[in-house]
N, C-alpha and C positions, 0 to 999 in steps of 0.2 A: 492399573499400573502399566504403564509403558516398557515395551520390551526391546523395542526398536524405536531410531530416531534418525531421519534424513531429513534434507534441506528440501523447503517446499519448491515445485516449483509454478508456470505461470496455468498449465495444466489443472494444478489441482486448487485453484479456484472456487470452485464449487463445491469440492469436500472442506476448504479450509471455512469455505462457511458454515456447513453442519457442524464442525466442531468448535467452531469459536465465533462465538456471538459476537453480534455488532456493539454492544457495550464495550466489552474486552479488546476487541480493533480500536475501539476508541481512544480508551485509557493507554493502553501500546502508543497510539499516535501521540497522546499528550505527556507521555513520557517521555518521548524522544524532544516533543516543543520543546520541554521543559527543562532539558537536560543541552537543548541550545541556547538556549535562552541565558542558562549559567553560565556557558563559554561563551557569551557575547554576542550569540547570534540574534538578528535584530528582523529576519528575514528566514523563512523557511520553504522551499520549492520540492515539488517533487512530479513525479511520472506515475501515470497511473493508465492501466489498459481500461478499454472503455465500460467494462458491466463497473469499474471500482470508483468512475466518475461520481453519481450520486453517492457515495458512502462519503468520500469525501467533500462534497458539498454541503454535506446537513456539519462538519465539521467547523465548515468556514472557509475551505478554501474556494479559491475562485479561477474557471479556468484562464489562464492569462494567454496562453497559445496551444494549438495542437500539434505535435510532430509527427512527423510519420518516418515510418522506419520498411525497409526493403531490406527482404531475404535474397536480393538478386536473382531470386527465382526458384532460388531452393526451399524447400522449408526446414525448419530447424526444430 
């Protein structure tokens, strides 16, 4: 049972993988397809840091550009 609940963040990567299987990431992704696809979405993009590149390629997606993003120095 769950006794507590916070919002993941990109840190916990590596635990969110112990506890949830790549099946389950899956089904989550094609729920969301799925649920744009009903509001008319005909197209679906998204961001992903780099270890979550291969999860989502065995999905189907394909990378179309890399962005990079700057902490100006700081880290966050």
């Amino acid at each position: 049972m769950l006794t507590a609940l916070r919002l993941a963040t990109p840190a916990d990567s590596p635990v969110l993988d112990d506890l949830l299987p790549e099946s389950v990431r899956g089904l989550l992704v094609a729920a969301c397809a799925e649920a744009a696809i009903a509001k008319g979405s005909t197209r679906l993009e998204l961001m992903s840091t780099l270890p979550g590149v291969p999860f989502y390629a065995k999905l189907g997606f394909v990378r179309m550009t890399r962005a990079a993003h700057s902490t100006g120095g700081r880290l966050s």
